[in-house]
MIMIVEX-682211 format. One record per residue: z, x, y of N, C-alpha, C in turn; chain; residue in three letters; residue number from 1. Coordinates in Angstrom, 3 decimals. Atoms other than C-alpha are relative to their C-alpha. Layout:
! MIMIVEX-682211
      nc3      nc1      nc2     cac3     cac1     cac2      cc3      cc1      cc2 dogu bami paba
        Z        X        Y        Z        X        Y        Z        X        Y    A  ala  NUM
...
***
This chain:
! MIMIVEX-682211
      nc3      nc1      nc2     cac3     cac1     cac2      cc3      cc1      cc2 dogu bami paba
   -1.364   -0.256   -0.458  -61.190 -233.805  -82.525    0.986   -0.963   -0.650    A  unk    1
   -0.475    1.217    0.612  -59.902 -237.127  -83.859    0.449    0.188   -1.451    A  unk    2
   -0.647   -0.230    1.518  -59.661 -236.308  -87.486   -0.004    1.254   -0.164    A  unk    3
   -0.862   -1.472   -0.003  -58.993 -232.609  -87.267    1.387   -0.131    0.326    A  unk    4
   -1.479    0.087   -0.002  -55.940 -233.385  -85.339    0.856   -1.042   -0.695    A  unk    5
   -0.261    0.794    1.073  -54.940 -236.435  -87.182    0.631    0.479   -1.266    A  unk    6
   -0.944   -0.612    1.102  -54.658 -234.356  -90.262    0.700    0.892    0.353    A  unk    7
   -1.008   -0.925   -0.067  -52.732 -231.868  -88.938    1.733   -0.582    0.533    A  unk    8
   -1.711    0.999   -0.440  -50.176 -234.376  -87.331    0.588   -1.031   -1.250    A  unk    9
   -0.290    1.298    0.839  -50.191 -236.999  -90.108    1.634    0.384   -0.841    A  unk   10
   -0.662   -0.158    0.764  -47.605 -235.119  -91.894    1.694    0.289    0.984    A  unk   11
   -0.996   -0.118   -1.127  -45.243 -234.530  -88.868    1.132   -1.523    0.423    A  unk   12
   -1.177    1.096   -0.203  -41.838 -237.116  -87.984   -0.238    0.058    1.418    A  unk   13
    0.633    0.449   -1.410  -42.234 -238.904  -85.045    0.721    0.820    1.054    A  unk   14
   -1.076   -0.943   -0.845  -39.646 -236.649  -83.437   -0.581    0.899    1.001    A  unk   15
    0.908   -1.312   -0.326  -42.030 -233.990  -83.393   -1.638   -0.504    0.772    A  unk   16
    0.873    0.938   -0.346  -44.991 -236.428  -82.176    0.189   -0.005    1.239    A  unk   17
   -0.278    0.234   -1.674  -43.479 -237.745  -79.402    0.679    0.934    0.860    A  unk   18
   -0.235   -1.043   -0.937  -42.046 -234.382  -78.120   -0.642    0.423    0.600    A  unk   19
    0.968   -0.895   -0.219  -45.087 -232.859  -78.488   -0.721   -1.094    1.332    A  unk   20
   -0.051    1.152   -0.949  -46.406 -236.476  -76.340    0.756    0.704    1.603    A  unk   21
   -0.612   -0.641   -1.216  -43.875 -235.630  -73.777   -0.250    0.715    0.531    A  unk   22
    0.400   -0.789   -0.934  -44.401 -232.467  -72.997   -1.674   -0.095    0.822    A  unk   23
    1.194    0.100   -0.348  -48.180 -232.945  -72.606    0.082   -0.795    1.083    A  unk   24
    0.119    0.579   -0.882  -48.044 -235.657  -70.475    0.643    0.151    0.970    A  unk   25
   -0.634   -0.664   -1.397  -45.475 -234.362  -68.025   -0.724    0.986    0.354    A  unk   26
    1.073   -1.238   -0.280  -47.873 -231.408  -67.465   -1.187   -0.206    0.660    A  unk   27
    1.266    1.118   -0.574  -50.588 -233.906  -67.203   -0.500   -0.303    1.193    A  unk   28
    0.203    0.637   -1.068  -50.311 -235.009  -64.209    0.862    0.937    1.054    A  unk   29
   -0.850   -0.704   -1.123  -48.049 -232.319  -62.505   -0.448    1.721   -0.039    A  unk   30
    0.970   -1.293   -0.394  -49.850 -229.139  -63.299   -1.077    0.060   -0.449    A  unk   31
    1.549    0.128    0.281  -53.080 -230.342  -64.132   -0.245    0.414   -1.656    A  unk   32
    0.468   -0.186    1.412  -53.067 -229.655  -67.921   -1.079   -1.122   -0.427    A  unk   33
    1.138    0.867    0.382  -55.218 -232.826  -67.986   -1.263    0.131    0.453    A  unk   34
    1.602    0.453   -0.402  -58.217 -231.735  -66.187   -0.442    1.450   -1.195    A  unk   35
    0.573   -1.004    1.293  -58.495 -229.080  -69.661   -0.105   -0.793   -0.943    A  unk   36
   -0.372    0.781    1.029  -57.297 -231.557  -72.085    0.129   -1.394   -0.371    A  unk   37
   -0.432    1.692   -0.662  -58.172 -235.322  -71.423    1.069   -0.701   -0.827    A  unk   38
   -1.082    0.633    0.541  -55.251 -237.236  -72.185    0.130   -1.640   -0.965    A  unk   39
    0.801    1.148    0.968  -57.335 -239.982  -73.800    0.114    0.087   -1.254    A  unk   40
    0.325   -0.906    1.018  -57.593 -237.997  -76.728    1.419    0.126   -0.635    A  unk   41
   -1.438   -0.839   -0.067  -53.940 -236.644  -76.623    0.448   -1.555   -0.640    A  unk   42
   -0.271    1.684    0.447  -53.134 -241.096  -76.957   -0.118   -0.516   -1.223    A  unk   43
    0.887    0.683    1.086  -55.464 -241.714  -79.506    0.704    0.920   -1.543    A  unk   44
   -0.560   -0.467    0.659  -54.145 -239.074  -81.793    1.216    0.086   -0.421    A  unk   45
   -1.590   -0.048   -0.198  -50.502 -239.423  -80.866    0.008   -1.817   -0.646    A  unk   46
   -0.098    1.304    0.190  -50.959 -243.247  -81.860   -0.291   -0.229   -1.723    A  unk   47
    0.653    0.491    1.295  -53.080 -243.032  -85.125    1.310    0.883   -1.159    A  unk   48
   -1.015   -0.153    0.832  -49.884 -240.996  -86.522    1.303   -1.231   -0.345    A  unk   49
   -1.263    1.619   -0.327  -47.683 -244.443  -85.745   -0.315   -0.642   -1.332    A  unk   50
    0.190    0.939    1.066  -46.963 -246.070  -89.123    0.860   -0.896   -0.310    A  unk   51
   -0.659    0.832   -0.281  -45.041 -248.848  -87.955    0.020   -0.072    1.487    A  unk   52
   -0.198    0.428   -1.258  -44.787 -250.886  -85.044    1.415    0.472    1.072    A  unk   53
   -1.027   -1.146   -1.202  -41.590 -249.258  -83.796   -0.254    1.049    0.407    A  unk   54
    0.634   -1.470   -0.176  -43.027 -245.989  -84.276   -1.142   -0.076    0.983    A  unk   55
    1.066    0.059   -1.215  -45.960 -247.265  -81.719    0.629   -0.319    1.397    A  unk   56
   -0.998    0.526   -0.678  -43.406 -248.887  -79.588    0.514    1.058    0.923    A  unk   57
   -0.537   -1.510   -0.161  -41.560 -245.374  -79.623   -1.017    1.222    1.007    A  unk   58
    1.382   -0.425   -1.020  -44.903 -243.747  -78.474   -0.113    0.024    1.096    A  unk   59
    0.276    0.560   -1.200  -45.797 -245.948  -76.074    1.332    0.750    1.105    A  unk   60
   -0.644    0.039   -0.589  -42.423 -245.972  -74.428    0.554    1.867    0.629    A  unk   61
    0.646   -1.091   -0.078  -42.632 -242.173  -74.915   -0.556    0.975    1.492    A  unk   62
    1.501    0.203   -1.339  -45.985 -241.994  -72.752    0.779   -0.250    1.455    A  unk   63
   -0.211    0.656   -1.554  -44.786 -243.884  -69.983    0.900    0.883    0.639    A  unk   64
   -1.110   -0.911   -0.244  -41.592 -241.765  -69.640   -0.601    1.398    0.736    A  unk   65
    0.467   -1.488   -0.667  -43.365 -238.594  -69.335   -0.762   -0.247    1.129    A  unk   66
    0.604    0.575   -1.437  -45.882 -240.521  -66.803    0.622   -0.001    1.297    A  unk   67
   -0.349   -0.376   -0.910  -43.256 -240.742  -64.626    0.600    1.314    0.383    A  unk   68
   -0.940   -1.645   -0.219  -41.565 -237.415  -64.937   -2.046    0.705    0.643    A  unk   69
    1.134   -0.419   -0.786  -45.573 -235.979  -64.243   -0.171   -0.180    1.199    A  unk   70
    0.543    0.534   -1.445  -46.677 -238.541  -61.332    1.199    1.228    0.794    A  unk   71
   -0.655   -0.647   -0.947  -43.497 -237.406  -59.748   -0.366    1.662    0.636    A  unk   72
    0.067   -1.722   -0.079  -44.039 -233.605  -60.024   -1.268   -0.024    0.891    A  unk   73
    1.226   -0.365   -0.687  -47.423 -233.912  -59.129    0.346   -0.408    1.471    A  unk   74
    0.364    0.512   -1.330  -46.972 -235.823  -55.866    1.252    1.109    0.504    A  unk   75
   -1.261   -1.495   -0.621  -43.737 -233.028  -55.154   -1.302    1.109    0.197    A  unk   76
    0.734   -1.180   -0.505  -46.211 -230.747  -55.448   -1.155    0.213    1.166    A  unk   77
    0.910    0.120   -1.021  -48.810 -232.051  -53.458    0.464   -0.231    1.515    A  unk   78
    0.011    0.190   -1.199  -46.804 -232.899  -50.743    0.782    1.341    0.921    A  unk   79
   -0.562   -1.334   -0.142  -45.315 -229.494  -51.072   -0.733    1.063    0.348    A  unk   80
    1.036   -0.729    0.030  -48.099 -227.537  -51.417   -1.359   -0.083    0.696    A  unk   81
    1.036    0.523   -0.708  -50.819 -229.412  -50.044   -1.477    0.371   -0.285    A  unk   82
    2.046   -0.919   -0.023  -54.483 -227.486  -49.406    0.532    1.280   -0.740    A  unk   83
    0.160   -0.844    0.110  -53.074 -224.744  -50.974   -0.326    0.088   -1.977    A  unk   84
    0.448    0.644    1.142  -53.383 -226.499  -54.376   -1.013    0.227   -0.162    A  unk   85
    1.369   -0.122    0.577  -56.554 -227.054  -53.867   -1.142    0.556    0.720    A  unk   86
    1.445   -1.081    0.189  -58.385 -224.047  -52.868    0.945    1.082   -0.305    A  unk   87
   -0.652   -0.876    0.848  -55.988 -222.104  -55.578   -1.498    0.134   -0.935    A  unk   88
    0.856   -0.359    0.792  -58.235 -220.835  -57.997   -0.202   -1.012   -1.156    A  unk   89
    0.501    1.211    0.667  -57.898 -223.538  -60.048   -0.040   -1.045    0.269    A  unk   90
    0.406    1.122   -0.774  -58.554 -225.915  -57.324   -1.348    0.427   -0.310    A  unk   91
    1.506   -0.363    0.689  -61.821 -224.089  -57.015   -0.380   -0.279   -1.212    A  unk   92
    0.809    0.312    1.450  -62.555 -224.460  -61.070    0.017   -1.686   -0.246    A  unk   93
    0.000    1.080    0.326  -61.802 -228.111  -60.611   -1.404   -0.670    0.583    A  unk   94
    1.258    1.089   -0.856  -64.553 -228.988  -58.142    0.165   -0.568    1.213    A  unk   95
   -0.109    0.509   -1.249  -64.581 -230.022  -54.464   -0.185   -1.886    0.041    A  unk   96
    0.214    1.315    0.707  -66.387 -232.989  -55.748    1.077   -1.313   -0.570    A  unk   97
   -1.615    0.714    0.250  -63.491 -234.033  -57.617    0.881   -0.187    0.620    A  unk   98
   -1.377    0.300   -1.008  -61.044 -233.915  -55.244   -0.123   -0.788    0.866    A  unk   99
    0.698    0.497   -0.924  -63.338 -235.400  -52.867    0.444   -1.838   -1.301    A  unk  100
   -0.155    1.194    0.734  -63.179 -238.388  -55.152    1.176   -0.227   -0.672    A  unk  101
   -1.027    0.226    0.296  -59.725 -238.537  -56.204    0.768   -0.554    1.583    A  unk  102
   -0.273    0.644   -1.297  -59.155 -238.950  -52.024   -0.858   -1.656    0.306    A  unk  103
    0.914    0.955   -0.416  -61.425 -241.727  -51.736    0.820   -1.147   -0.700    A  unk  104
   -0.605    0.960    0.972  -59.298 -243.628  -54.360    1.121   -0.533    1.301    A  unk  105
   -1.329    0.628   -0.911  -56.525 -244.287  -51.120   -1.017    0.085    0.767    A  unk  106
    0.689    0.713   -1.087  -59.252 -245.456  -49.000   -0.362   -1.821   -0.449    A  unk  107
    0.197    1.472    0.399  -59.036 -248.538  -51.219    1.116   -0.564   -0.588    A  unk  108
   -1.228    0.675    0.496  -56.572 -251.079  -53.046    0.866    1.006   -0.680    A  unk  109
   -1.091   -0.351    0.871  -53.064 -250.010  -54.764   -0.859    0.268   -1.384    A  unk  110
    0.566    0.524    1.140  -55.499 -251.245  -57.732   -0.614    1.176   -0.819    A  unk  111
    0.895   -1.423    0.239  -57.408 -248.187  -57.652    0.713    0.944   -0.508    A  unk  112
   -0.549   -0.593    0.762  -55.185 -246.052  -57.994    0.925   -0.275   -1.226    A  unk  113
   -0.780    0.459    1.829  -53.393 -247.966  -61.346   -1.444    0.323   -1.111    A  unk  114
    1.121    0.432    0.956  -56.797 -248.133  -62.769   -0.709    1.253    0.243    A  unk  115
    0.575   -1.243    0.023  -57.881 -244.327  -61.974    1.094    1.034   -1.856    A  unk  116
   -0.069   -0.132    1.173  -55.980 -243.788  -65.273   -0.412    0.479   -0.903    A  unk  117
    1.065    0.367    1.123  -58.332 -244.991  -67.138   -1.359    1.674    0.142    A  unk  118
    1.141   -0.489   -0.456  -60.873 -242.152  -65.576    0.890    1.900   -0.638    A  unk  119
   -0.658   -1.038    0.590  -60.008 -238.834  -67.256   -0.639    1.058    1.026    A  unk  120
   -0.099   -1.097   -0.916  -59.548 -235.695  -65.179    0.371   -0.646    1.422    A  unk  121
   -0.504    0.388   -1.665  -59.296 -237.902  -61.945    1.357   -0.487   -0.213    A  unk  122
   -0.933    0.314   -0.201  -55.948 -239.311  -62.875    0.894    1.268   -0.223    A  unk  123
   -1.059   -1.012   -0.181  -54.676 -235.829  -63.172    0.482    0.788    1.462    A  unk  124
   -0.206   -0.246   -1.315  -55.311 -235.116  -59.748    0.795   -1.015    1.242    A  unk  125
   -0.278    0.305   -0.670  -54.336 -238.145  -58.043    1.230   -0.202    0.724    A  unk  126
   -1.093   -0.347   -0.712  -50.652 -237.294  -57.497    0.202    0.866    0.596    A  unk  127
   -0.048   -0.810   -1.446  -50.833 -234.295  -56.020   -1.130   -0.428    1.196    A  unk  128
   -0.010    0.777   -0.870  -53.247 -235.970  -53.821    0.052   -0.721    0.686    A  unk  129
   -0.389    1.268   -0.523  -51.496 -239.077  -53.092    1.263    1.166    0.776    A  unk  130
   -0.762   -1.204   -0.391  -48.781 -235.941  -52.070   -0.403    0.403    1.175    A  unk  131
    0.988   -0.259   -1.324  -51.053 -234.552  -49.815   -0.605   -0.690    0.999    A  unk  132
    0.322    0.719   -0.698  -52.081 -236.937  -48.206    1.231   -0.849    1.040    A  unk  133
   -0.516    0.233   -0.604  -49.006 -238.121  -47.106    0.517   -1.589    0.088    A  unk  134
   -0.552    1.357    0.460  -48.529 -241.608  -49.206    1.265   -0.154   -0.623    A  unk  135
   -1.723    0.420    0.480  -44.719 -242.762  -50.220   -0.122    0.194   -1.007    A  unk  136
   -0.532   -0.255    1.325  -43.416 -241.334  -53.014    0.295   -1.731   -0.653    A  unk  137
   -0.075    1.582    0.398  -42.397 -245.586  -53.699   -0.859   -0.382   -0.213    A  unk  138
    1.138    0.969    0.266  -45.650 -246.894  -52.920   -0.568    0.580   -0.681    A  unk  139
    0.702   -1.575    1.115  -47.373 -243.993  -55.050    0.399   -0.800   -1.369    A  unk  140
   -0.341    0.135    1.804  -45.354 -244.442  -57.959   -0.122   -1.665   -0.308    A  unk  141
    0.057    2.037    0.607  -45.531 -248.538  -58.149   -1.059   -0.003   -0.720    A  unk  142
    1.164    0.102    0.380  -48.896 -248.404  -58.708   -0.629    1.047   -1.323    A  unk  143
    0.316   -0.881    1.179  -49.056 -244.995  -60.767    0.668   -0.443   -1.374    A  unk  144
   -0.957    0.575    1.464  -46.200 -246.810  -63.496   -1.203   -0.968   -0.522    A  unk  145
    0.884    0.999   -0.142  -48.558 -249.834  -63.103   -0.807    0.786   -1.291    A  unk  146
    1.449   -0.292    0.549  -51.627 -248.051  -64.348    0.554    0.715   -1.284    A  unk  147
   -0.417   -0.319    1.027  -50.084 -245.743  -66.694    0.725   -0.629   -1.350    A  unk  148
   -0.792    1.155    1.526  -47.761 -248.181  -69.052   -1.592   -0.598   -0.515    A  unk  149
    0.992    0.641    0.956  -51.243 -250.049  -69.516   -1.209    1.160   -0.190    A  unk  150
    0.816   -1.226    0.524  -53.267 -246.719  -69.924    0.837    0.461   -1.623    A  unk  151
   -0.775   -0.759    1.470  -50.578 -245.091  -72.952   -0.108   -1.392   -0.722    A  unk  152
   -0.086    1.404    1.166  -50.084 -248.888  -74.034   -1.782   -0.266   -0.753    A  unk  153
    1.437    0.607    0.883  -53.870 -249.182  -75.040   -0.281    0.470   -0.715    A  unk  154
    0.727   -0.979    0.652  -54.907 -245.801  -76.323    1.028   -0.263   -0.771    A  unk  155
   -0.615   -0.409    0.720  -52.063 -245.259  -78.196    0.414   -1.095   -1.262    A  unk  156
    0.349    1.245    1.082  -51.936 -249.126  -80.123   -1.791    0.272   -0.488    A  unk  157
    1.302   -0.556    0.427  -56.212 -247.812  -80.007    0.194    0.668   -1.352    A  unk  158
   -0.174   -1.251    0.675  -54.895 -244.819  -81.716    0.751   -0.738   -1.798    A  unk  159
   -1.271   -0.133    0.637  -52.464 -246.304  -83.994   -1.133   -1.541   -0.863    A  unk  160
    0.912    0.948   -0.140  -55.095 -249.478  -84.874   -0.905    0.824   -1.221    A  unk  161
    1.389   -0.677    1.003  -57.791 -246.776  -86.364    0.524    0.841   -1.311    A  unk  162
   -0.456   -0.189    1.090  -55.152 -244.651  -88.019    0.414   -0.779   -1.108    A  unk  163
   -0.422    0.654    0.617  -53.832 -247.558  -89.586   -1.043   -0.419   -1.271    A  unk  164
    1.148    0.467    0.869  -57.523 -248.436  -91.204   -0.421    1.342   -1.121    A  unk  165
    0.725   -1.332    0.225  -58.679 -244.708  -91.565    1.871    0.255   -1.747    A  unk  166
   -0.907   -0.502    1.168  -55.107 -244.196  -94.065   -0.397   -1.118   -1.347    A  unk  167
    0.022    1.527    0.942  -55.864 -247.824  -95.863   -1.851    0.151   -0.720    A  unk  168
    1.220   -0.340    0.321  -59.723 -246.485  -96.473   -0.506    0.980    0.591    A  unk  169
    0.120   -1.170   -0.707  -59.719 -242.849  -96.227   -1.645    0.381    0.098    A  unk  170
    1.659   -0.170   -0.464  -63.764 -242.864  -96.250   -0.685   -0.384    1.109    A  unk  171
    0.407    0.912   -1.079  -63.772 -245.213  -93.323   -0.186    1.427    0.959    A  unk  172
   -0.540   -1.347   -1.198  -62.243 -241.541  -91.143   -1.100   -0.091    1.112    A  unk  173
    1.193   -0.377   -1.377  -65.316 -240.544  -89.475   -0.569   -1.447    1.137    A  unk  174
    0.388    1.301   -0.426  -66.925 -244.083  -88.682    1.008   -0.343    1.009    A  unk  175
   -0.463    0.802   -0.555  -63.693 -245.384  -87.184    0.706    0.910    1.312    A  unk  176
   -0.162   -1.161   -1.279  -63.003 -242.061  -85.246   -0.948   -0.371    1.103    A  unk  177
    1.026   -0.207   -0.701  -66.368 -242.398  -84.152    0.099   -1.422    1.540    A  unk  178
   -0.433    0.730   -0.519  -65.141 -246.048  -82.921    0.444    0.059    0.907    A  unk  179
   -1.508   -0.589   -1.314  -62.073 -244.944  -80.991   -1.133    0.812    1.237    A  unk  180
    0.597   -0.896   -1.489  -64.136 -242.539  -78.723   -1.050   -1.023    0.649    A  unk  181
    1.109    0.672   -0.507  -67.024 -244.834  -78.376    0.853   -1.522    1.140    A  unk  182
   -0.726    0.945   -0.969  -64.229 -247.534  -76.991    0.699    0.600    0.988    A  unk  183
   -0.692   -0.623   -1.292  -62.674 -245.265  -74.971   -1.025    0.176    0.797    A  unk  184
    0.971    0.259   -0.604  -65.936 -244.241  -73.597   -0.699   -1.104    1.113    A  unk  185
    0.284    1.228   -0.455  -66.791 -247.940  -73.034    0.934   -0.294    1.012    A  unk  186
   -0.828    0.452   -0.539  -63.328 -248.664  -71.361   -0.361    0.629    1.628    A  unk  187
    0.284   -1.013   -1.112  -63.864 -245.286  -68.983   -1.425   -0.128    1.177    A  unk  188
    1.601    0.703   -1.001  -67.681 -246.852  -67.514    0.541   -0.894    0.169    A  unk  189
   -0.680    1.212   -0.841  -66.001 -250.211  -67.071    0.583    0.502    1.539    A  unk  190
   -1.447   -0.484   -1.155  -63.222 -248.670  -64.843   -0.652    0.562    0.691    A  unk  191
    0.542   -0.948   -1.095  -65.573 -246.250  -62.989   -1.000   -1.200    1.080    A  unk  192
    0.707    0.811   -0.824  -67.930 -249.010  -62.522    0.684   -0.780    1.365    A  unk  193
   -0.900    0.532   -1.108  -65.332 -251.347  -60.797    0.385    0.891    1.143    A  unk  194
   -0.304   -0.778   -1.185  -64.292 -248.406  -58.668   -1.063   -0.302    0.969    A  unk  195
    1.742   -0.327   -0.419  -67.552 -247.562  -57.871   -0.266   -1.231    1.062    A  unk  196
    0.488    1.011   -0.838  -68.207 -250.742  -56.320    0.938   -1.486    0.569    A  unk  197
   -0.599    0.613   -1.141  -65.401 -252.003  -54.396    1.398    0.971    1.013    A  unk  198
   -0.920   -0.994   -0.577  -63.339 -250.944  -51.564    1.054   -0.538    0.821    A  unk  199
   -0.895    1.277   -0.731  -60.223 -252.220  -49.866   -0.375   -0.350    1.242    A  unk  200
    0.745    0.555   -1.562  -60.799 -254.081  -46.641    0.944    0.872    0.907    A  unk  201
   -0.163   -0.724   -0.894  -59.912 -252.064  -43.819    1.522   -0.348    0.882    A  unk  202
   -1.094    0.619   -0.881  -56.154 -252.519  -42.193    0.888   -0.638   -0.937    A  unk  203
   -0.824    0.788    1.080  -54.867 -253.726  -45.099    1.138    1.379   -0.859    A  unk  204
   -0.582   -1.074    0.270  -53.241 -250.148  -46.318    1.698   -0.224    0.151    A  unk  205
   -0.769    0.086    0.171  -50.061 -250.420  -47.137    1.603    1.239    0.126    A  unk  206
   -0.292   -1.568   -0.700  -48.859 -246.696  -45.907   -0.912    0.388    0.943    A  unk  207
    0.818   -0.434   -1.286  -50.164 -244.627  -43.124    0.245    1.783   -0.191    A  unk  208
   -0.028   -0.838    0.427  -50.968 -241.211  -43.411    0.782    0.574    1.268    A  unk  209
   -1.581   -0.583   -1.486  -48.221 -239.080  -40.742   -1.310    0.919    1.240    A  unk  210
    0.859   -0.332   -0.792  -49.850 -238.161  -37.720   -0.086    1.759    0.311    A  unk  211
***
């Protein structure tokens, strides 16, 4: 995926980059285009076209933008919509499972949810279920900016890091593609792990779900 799209963007002005950026990631997170299209991917590619540090800068700042235009939507929708989200038909194709574990993320620190991000397909869900559930649009989004600025800020300097090598030694391509996924990979078991094995202490919640 990495150097297929690569060459097809390389030749594109950042204009057209970071539009294309934009729209994706507002979608991302507000009508689920990310649990088709991990947005890991979407970073890494959108970055390795950056051929200058403003132009990553631009990106980045980009990213984050649409992050919040998404979170928002999503948690409108979830708190709009609620259960009906998710046993829509493409609640069903997502998985009970999943959802089940995108709730579990507000049974623990703010932390969790900045750092569910990192976890592809679950950070597309967790605004409409921070929505649903009935957590502050404020306290929601602190934590979703949080996680997101240092989610787009990594992949997309990732992204922009490999293109930079892969143009400077076009034989390197495959190898350093192969890189990028294998660190994203790596990043994505870190982050699950930590989930995985802690949970906030009890009473400490910082919202309350409405009675």
């Amino acid at each position: 995926m990495f150097d297929t799209a690569l060459d097809a963007l390389a030749g594109q002005d950042l204009s057209v980059v970071a539009g294309l950026l934009m729209v994706f990631l507002t979608l991302d997170a507000s009508v689920g285009i990310g649990l088709v299209v991990p947005g890991d991917g979407v970073l890494l590619v959108a970055g390795a076209t950056a051929r200058s540090a403003g132009e990553v800068l631009a990106l980045i700042g980009t990213g984050v933008l649409a992050c919040f235009a998404g979170a928002s939507g999503g948690h409108f929708l979830g708190r709009r919509y609620g259960a009906r989200l998710r046993h829509s038909r493409l609640g069903r194709r997502v998985g009970e499972e999943r959802w089940e574990r995108a709730e579990r993320l507000f049974e623990r620190s703010g932390w969790a949810l900045a750092l569910a991000y990192f976890l592809p397909v679950l950070h597309a869900l967790t605004p409409a279920v921070a929505g649903t559930v009935g957590m502050p649009y404020g306290h929601f989004m602190r934590w979703a900016m949080l996680g997101s600025t240092a989610w787009v800020s990594a992949y997309v300097t990732l992204g922009a890091v490999a293109g930079h090598v892969a143009r400077r030694h076009a034989e390197w391509l495959p190898p350093v593609a192969v890189a990028a996924v294998i660190a994203v990979l790596a990043i994505t078991a870190v982050v699950r792990k930590v989930l995985n094995g802690g949970r906030a202490p009890r009473g400490r919640s910082a919202w309350r779900r409405p009675r």
